[in-house]
SEGUGU-995196 format. One record per atom (N, C-alpha, C): x, y, z. Coordinates in steps of 0.02 Angstrom, whole numbers, plus 50000, padded with zeros to 5 digits. Layout:
XYZ/...
# end
This chain:
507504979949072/506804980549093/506774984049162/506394988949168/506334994449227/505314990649249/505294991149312/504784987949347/504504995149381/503944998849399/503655003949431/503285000649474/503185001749535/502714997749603/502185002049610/501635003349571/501135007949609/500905006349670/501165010349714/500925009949816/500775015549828/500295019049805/499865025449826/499355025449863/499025018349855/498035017249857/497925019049942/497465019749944/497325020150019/496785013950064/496545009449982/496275004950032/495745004950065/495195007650052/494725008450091/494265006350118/494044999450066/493534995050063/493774989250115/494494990550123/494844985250184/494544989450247/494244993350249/494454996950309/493964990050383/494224989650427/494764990850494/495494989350475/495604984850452/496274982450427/496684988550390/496444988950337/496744994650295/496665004550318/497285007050346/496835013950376/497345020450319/497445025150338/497535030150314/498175029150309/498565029350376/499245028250387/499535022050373/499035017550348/499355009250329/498945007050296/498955007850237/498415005250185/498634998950180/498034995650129/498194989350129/498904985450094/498894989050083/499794986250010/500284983950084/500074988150140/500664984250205/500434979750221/499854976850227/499574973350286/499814966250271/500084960650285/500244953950311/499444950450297/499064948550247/498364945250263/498474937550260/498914933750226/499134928150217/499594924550213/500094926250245/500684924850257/501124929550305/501884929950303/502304933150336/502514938250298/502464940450237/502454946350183/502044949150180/502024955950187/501504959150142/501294961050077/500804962750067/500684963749982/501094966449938/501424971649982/502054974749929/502654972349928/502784969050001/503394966049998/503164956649946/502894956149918/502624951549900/502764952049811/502284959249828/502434961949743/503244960849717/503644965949768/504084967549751/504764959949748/504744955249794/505044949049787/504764947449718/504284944849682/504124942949615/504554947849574/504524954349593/504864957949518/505704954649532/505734956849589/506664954649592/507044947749568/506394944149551/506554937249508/506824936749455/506614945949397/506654946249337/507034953949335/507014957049367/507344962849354/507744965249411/508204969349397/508954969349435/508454973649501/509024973349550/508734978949611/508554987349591/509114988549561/509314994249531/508774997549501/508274992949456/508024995749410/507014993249427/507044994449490/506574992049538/506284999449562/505685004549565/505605008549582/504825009249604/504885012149663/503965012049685/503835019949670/503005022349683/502885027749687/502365026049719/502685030949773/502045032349820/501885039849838/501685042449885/501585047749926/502085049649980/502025053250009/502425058750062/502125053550146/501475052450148/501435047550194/501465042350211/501645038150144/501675030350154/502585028850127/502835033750123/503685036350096/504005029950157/504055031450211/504135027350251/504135022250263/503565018550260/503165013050252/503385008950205/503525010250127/503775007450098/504465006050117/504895010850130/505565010050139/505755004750180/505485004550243/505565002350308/505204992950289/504614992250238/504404986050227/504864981750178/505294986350144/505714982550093/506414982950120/506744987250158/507294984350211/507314978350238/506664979350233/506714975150299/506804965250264/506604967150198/506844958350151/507244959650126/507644966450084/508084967850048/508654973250086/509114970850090/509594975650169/510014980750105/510074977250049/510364982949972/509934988849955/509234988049984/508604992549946/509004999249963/508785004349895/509225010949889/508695014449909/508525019549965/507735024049955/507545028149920/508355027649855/508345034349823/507695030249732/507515025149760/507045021849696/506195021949728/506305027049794/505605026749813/505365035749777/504815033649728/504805039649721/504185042749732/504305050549764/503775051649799/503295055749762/502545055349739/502225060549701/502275067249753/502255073449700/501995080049733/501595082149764/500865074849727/500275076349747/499995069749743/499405067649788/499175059749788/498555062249726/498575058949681/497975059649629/497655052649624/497945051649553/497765045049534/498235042849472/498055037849459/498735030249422/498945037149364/498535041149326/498845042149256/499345047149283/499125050549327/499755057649333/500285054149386/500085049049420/501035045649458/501225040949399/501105035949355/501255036249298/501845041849268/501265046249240/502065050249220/502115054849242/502235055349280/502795058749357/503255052049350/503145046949342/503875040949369/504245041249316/503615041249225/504255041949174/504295047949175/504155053349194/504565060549184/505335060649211/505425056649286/505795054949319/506315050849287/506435044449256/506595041849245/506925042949170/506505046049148/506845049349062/507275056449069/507275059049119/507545064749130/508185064649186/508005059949256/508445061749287/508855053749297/508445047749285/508975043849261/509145042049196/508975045749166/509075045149074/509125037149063/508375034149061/508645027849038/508415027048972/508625021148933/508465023148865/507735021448864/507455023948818/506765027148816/506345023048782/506645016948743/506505012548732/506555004048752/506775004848806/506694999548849/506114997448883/505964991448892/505254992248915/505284989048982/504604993649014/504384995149082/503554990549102/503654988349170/503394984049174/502764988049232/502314991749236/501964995049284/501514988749312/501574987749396/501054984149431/500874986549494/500284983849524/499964988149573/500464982649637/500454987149665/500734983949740/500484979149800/499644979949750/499214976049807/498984969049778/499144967649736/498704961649714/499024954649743/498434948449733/498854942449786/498644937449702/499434934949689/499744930449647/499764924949646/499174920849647/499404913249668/499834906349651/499924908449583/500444904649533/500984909949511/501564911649550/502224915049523/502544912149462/502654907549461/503014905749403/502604905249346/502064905749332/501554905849280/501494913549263/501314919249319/501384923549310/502054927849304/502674927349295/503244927849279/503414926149202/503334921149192/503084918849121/502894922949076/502084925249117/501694929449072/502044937149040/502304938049110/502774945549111/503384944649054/503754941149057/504364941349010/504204936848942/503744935748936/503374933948864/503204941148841/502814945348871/502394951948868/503164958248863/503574955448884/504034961648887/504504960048789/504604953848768/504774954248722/504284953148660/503684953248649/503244954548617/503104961048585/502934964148658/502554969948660/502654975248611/503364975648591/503654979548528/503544986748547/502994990348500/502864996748504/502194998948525/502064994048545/501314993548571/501304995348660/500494995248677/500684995748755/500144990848771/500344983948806/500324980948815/499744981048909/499214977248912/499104974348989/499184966348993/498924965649053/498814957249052/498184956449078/497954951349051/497094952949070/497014942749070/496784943649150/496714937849184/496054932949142/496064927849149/495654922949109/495024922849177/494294924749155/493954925249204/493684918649232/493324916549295/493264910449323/492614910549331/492174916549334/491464917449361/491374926649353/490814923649354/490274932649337/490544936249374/491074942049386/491464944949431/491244950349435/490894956349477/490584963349470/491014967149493/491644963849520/491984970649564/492824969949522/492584969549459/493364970249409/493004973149368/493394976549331/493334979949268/493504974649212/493154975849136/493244968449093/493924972149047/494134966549016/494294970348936/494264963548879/493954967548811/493384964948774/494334962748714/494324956248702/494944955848660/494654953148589/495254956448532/494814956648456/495294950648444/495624950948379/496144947448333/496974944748386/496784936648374/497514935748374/497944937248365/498554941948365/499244941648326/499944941748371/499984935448351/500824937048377/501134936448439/500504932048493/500564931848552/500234936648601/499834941648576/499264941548592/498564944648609/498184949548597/497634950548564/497544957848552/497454961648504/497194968248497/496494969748544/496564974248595/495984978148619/495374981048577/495024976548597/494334981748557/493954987548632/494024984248677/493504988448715/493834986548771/493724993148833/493794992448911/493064992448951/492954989448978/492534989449004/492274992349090/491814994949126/491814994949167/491714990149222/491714991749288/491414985649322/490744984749305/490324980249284/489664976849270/489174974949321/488644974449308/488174971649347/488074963149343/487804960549363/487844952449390/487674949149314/487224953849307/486854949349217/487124951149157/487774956449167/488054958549101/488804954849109/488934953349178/489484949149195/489504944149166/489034942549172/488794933549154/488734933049079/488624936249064/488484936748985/489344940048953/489644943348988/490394942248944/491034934948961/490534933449020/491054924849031/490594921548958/490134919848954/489824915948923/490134917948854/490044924448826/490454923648777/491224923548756/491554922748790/492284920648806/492484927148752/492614931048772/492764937148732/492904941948759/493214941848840/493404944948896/493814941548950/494004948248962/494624946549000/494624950849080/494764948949149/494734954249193/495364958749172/495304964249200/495624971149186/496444968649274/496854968149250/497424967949305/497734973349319/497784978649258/497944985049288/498544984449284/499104977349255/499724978549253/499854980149158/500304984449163/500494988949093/501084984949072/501224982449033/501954985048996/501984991048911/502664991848928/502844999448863/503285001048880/503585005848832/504305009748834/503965016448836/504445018748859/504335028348860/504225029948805/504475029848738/504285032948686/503555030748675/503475024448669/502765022348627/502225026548675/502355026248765/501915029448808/501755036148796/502315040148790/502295046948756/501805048148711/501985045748651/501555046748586/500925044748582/500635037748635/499955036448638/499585044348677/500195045548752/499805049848785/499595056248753/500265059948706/499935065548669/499175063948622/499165058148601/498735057248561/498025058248590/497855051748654/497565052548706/497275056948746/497735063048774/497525068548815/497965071348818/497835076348762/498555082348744/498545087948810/498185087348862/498165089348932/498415086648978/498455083448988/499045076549017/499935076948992/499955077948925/500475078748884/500825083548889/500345089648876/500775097148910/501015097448958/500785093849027/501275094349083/501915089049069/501855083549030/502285077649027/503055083748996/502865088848944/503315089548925/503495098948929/503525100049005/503725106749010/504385105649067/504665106449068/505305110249119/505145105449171/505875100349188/505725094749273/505295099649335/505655104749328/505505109049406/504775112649377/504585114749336/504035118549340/503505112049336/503495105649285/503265101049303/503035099749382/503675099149418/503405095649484/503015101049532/503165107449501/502805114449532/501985112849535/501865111749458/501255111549436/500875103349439/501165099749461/500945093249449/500075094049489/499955095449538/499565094949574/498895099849544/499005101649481/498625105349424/498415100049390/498745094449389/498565089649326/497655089149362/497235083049316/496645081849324/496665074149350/496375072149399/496485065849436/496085059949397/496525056449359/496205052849299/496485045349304/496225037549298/496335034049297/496925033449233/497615028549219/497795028049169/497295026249141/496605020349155/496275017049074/495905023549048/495585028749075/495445033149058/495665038249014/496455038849028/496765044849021/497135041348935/497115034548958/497445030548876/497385025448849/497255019048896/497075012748882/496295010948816/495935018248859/495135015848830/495215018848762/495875022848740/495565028448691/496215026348638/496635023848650/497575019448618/497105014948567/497505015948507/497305009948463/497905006548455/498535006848501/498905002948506/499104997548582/498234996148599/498234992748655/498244984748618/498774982048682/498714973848656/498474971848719/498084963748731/498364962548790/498584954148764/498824952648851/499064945148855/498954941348888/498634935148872/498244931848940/498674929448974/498074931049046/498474930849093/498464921449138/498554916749141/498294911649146/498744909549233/498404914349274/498754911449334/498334914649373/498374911949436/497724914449484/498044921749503/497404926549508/497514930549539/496914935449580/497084938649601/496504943749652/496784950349680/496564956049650/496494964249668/496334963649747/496064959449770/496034963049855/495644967649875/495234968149832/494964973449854/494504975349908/494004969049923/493664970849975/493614964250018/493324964250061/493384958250121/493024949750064/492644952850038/492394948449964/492824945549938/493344949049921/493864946849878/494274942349925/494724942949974/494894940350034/494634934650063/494014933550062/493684927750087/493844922850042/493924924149967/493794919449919/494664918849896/495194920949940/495894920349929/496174918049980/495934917650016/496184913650072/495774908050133/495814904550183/495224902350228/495304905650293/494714905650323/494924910950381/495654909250453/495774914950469/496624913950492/496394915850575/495684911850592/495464910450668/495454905650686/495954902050703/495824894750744/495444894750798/495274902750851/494774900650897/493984904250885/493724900850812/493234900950814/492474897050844/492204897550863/491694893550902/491164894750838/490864889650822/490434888450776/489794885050791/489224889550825/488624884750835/488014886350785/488024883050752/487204881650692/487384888850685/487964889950645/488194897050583/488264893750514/488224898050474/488354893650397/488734900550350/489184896850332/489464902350276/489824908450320/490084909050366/490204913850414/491184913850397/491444919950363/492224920850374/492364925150420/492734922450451/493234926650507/494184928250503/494194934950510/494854936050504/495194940050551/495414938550624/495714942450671/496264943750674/496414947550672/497184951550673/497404949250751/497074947450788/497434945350851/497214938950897/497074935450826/496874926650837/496424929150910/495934932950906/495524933050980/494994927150978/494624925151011/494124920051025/493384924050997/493184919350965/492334923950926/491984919050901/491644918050937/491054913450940/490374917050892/490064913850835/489454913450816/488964910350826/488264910750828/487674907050857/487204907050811/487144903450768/486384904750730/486374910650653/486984911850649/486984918850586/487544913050529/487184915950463/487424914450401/487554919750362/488034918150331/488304922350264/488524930350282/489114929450334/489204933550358/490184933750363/490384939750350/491034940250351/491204946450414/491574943450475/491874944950533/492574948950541/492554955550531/493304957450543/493654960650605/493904958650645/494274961650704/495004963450693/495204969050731/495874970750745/495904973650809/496294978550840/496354981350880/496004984950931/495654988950877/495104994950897/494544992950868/494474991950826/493724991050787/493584983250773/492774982050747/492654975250725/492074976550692/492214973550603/491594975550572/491264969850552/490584969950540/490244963850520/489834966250458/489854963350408/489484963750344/489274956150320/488774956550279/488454953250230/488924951350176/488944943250167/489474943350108/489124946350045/489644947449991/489424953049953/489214958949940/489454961250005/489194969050038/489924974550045/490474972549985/490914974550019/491054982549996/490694983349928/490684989749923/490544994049947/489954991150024/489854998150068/490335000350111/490834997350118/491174999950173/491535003850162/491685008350116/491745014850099/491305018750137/490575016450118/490095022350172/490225022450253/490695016750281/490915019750338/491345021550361/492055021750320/492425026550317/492175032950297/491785035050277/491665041050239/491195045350295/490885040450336/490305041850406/491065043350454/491515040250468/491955041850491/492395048150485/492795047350421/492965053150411/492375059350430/491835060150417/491365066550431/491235067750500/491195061950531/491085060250592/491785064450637/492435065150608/493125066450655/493205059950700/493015055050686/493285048050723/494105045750690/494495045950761/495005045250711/495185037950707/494765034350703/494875027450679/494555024850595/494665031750562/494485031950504/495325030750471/495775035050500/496605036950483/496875031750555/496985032750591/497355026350653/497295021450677/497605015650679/497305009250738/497785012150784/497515006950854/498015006750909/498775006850882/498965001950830/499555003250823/499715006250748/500225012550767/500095017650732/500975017250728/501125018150631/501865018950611/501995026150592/502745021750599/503385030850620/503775028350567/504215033850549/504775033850497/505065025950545/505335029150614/505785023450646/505515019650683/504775016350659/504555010250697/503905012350698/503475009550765/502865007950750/502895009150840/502265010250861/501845010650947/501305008150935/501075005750983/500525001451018/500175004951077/499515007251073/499295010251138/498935005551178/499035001051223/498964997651270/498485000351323/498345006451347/497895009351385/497855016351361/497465018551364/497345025851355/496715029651407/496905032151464/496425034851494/496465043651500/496255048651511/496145056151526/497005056351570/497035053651622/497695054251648/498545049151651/498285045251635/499035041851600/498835036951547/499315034251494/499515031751454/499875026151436/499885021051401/500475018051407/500465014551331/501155012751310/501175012651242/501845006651234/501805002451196/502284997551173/502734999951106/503325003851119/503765005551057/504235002651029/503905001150970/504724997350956/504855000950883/505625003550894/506175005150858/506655002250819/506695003550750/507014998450711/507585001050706/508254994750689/509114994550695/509245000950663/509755004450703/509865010450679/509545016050656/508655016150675/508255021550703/508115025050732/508005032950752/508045035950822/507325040550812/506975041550860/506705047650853/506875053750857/506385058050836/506755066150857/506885068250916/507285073450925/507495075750986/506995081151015/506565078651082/506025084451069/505755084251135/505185087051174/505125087251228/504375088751221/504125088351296/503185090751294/503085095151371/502705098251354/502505102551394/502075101451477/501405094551433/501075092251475/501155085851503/501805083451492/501725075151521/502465073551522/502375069551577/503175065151579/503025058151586/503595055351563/503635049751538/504065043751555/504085037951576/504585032351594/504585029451564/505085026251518/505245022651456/505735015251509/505335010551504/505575001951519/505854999151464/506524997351450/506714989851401/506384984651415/506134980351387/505924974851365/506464970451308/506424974651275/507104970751223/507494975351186/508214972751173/508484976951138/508984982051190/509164984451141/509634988851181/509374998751179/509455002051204/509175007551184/509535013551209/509805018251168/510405024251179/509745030151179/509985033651251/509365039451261/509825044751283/509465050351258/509585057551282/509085058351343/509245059551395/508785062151452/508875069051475/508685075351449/509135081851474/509885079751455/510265084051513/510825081951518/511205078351490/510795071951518/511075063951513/511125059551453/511675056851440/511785051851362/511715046251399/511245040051395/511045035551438/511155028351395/511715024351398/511255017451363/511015012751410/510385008351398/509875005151435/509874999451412/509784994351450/509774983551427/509064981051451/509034977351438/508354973951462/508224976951538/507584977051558/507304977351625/507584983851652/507994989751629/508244993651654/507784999951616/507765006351649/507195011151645/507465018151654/507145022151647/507345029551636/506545034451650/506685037651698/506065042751706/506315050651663/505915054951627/505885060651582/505425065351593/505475069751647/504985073451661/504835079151591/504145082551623/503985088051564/504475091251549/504665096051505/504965100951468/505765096951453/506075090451478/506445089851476/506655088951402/507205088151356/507395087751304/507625078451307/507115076951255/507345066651251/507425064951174/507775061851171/507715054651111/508005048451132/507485042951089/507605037851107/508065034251024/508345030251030/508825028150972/509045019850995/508895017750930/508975008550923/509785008950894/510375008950935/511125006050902/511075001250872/510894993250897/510874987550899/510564984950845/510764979250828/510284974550768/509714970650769/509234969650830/508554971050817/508474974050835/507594972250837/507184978250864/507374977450946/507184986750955/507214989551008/506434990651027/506254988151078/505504988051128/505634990451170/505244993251211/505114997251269/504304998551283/503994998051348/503634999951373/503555007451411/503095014151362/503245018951395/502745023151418/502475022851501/502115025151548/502155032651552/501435037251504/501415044651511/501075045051562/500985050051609/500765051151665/500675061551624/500065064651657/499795072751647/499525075151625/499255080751636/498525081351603/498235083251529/498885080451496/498705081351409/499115075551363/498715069651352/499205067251327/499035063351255/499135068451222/498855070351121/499535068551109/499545068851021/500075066551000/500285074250998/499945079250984/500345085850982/500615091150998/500615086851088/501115090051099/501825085851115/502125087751072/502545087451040/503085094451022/503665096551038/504235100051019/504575096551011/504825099650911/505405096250902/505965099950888/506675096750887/507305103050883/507545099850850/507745094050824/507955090250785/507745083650754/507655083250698/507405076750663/507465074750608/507645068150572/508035064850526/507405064650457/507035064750496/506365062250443/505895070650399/506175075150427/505925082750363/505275084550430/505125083350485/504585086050523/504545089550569/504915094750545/505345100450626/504785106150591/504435108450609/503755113950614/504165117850585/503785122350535/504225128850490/504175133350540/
# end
């Protein structure tokens, strides 16, 4: 059994929490894991490391790597696989089995377990169950799992289940997300299921549904690896239920009987967890969730039915059940050029993560920390120099000239044009406090001459 991690999404309806450069599949919302590292511990319960593979993008390539090191010290990066192009589920889909039938030739009839990277699981061993019941069933069929609903739900998609057989139900219909009174009316008739979005199938049966399905989809599935990945970004940006689920008369599904939740918007979140503010002040508020990313103090006075989000830079307040607008302010954002549409204060690197601590017109200062055996590029700036402080860790620097290693409380000044990298030897993290001082201090400027990560300017 081969497992696929879809980690593409960007998350948007999370947005302050969820941004461009860190969608939500990273973020930590209820525990010390994140969503993907969360995902991905459940699959490793049932399927080997080996045969464990994500697909993501060219910007979150990193991100993944660096979040599953960091629980799994075996993780290979050669199972992160990267699309050509960010679309949508049906064309990274197969882009992973194009991949996988071609360049790891696995047999083609083994079956594959596709799940999204973001969802929060509340019964593992129930849902584990469900999975390896569904993997030897499934036969020649293509299989979802479709959650047992609890209440009139508007922000899932349904699916409508016909005839018993065999463990467990032929698809009659997919449904879209619904309105409040058509919701209510497919709980009532117990004849629906929420949509989970997790697949099982083998490559062959997927094949033959997809030609059937969208013989446009198919033609790219089966031309030449390299002209494939040439042309991928030609395909048409199509949901899998779209592209096969809604239109397959060899859809089964299997109930799913364990708690679960897509995440999708601060809605969803409120009702998966309780709020993670111990210093909330609560005077004559009612119904009010709060979720601070930096346990800050936030007092309410008199307001109900209201969900509170803080982080770094931003703090949004909505109406519960309002969570589908917050797209419209990312989207006011993005148009806007605010770049707190794509960045928080703390903003990730192939080799770690910074913290901007002050930011004024003439100096800077930034909290870096560098992960074991990470370095940045070797590179220099035009308009600013720089003093890099340990705080922790150990830290091997190029200064010009100079090959420098540095211990706690010990420091290094780097004037303009000079040539620097900073590099973590040691087995944790490497921190440093680093004070820019001149009259430009953007991320781009930036010269690089050497770098591990593919970002040396053509």
């Amino acid at each position: 059994m081969y497992n696929l991690i879809l980690c593409g999404g960007s998350g948007t309806r999370l947005w302050p929490l969820s941004r461009k450069n860190f969608p939500k599949q990273f973020l930590k919302l209820y525990n010390n894991k994140s969503l993907l590292q969360e995902t991905f511990l459940r699959a490793r319960e049932i399927v080997p490391l080996e045969k464990i593979f994500f697909i993501t993008n060219q910007d979150n390539l990193f991100n993944v790597f660096n979040q599953i090191k960091e629980i799994e010290k075996n993780f290979n990066k050669q199972n992160i696989l990267v699309e050509p192009a960010s679309l949508n589920t049906a064309p990274a889909i197969i882009f992973a089995l194009k991949y996988l039938k071609e360049k790891i030739k696995i047999n083609p009839s083994e079956p594959i377990v596709i799940t999204p990277a973001d969802h929060y699981i509340g019964d593992k061993k129930s849902y584990l169950n469900v999975i390896k019941s569904a993997v030897n069933l499934v036969n020649n069929n293509i299989g979802t799992i479709g959650i047992i609903p609890i209440k009139p739900e508007t922000g899932y998609g349904y699916i409508k289940k016909g005839e018993k057989q065999d463990g467990y139900y032929k698809v009659l219909q997919f449904k879209e997300k619904p309105d409040k009174l058509t919701a209510r009316a497919y709980i009532e008739s117990d004849d629906y299921f929420w949509n989970s979005g997790i697949y099982i199938f083998n490559i062959n049966t997927f094949i033959k549904e997809l030609e059937k399905c969208s013989p446009n989809l198919y033609s790219y599935f089966i031309k030449n690896f390299d002209i494939f990945i040439s042309e991928f970004k030609k395909m048409p940006s199509v949901s899998i239920d779209c592209a096969v689920s809604e239109k397959s008369e060899k859809m089964v599904v299997f109930k799913g009987d364990f708690v679960w939740n897509d995440i999708g918007s601060f809605d969803s979140l409120k009702k998966t967890i309780s709020s993670n503010n111990s210093k909330h002040i609560n005077i004559d508020s009612r119904n009010v969730f709060i979720h601070s990313e930096n346990n800050r103090l936030i007092a309410t006075i008199g307001v109900e039915d209201l969900i509170i989000i803080e982080n770094s830079d931003s703090i949004l307040i909505q109406k519960n059940e309002q969570g589908e607008k917050v797209r419209k302010v990312v989207k006011y954002l993005k148009r806007k050029n605010f770049k707190e549409s794509e960045h928080s204060l703390i903003v990730y690197r192939p080799w770690g993560k910074y913290e901007v601590l002050i930011d004024t017109p003439a100096h800077k200062v930034k909290k870096i920390t560098v992960f074991p055996g990470s370095k940045l590029s070797l590179q220099s700036h035009y308009h600013r120099a720089e003093h890099w402080i340990v705080v922790k860790g150990i830290a091997k620097i190029v200064n010009g000239e100079q090959n420098i290693l540095l211990q706690e409380n010990e420091s290094t000044f780097i004037p303009a044009f000079a040539k620097h990298r900073l590099e973590n030897p040691g087995k944790i993290n490497l921190e440093l406090i680093e004070v820019q001082t001149g009259n430009y201090l953007e991320e781009d400027d930036i010269i690089r001459y050497d770098d591990e990560y593919g970002r040396l300017e053509a």
